[in-house]
C-alpha positions as CSV (number, residue, x, y, z in Angstrom):
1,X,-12.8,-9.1,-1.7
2,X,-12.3,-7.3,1.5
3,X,-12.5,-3.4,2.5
4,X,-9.4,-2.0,2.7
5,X,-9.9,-0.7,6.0
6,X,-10.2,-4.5,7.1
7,X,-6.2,-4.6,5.7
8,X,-5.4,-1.4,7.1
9,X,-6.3,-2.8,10.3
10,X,-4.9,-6.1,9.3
11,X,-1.6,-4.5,9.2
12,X,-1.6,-2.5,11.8
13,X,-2.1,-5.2,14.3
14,X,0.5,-7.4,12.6
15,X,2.8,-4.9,12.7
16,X,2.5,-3.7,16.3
17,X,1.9,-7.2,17.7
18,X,5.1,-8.4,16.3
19,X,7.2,-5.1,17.4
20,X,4.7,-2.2,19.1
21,X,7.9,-0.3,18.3
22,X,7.8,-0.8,14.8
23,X,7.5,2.6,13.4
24,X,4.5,2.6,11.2
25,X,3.8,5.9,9.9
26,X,0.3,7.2,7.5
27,X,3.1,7.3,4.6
28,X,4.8,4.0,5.0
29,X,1.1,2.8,5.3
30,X,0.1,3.9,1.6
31,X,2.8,2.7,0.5
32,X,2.4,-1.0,2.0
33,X,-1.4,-1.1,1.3
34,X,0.0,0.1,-2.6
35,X,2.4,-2.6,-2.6
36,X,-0.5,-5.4,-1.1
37,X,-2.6,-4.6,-4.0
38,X,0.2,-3.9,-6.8
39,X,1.4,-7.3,-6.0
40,X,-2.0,-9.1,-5.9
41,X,-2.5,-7.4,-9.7
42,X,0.4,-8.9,-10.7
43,X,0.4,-12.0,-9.3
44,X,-3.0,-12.9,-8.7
45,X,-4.3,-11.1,-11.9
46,X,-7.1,-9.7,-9.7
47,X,-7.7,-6.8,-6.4
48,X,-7.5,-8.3,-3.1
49,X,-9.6,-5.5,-1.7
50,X,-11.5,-2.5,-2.9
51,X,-10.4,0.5,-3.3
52,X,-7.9,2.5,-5.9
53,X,-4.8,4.2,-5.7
54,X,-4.3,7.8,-7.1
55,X,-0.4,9.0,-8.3
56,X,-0.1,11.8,-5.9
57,X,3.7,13.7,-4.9
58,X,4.3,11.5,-2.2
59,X,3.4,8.5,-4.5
60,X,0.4,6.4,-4.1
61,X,-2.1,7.3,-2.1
62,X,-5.8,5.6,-1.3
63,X,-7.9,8.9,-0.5
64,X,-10.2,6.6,1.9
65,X,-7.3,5.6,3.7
66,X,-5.9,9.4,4.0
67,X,-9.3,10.9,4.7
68,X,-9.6,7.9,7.8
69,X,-6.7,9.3,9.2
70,X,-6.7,13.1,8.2
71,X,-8.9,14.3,10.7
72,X,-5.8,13.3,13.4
73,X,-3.0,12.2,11.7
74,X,-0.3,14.1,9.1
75,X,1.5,11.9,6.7
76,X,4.5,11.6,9.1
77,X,2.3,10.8,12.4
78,X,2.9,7.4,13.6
79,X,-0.8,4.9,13.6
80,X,-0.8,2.6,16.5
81,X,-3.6,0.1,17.7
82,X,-5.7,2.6,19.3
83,X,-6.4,4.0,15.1
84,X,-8.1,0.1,14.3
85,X,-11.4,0.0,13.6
86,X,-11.7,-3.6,13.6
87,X,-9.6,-5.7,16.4
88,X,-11.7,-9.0,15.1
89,X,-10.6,-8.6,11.4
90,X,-10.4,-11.8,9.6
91,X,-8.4,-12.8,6.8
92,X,-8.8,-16.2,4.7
93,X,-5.7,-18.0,5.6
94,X,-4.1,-17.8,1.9
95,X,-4.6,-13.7,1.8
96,X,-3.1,-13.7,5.3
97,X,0.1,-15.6,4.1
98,X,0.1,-13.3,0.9
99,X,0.0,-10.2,2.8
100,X,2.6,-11.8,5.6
101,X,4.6,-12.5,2.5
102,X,4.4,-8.1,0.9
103,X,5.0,-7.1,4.5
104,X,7.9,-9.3,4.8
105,X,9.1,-8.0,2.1
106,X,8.7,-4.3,2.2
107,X,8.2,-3.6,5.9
108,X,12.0,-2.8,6.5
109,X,11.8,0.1,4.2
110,X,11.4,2.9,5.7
111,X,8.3,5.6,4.3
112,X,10.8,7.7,2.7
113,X,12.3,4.8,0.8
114,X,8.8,3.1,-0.1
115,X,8.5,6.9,-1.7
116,X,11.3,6.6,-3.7
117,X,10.8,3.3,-4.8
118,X,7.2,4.1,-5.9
119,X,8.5,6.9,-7.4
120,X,11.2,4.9,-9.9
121,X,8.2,2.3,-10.6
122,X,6.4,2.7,-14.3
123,X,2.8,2.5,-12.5
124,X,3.5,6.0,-10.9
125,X,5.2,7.5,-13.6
126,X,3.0,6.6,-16.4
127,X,0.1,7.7,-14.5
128,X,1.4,11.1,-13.5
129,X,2.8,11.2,-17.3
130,X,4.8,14.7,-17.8
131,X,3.9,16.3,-14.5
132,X,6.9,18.1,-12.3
133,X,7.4,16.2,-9.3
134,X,5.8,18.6,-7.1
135,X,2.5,18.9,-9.1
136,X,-0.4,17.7,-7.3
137,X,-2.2,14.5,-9.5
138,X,-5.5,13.0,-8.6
139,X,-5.2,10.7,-11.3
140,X,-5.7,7.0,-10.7
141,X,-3.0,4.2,-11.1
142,X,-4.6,1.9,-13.5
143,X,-5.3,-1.8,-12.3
144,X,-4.1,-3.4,-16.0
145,X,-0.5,-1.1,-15.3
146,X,-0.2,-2.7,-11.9
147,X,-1.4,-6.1,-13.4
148,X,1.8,-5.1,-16.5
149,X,4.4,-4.3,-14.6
150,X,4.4,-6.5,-11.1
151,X,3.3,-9.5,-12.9
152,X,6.5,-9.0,-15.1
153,X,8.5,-8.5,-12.2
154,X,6.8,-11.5,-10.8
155,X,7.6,-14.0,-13.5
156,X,11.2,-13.0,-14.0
157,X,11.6,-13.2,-10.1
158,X,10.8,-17.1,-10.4
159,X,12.4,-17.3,-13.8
């Protein structure tokens, strides 16, 4: 299992290698880091890298991630390669494929639009249960939803 600051710098570099332009905001980066782990629940049964997600108003959020970037960065402020930690960060080649394959997949979103999708998603909801929408939630997203609800969009996507 890796750190997830070894895949937040895995991203980053993919990201900026492929298009240093690419717009890669702190938000949009929950949200793909979210998605990398939903995914590997529901498909893989199992967390590719430590670390939990909490249903917060802007959707899910890794606090270790947030506090990494806090200090110097707002949710809208764009990360580039100078934020890595790690510029050696190695990922077997089958996790690299599988996060290739989320960022693929969710990359063209923009943050606002990861939000919203978050938002619709039963992990998110069910977690923040009857809270308003603007109601701060500290609450974490349970694994065994994640592991629920992608892994049943997973199976009838290759129905």
């Amino acid at each position: 299992m890796y750190s997830i600051n070894d895949i937040v710098d895995y991203i980053i570099l993919k990201v900026k290698a492929e298009d240093n332009d690419a717009s890669l905001i702190n938000l949009k980066m929950q949200k793909l880091l979210y998605y990398v782990q939903a995914w590997s629940y529901g498909i893989r049964k199992k967390a590719l890298f430590e670390g939990d997600f909490q249903a917060w108003i802007h959707g899910p959020v890794n606090k270790l991630v947030y506090d990494r970037f806090n200090s110097t960065k707002c949710l809208y402020s764009e990360i580039n390669t100078t934020d890595v930690l790690n510029n050696n960060v190695q990922l077997a080649d089958e996790d690299a494929e599988f996060v290739d394959y989320i960022l693929e997949n969710y990359l063209k979103y923009s943050a606002a639009e990861l939000e919203r999708l978050s938002h619709s998603e039963r992990p998110w909801k069910e977690t923040r249960g009857g809270l308003n929408p603007y109601e701060r939630c500290d609450k974490v997203i349970a694994p065994q939803l994640m592991i629920d609800y992608y892994g049943e969009k997973w199976e009838k996507l290759n129905q």
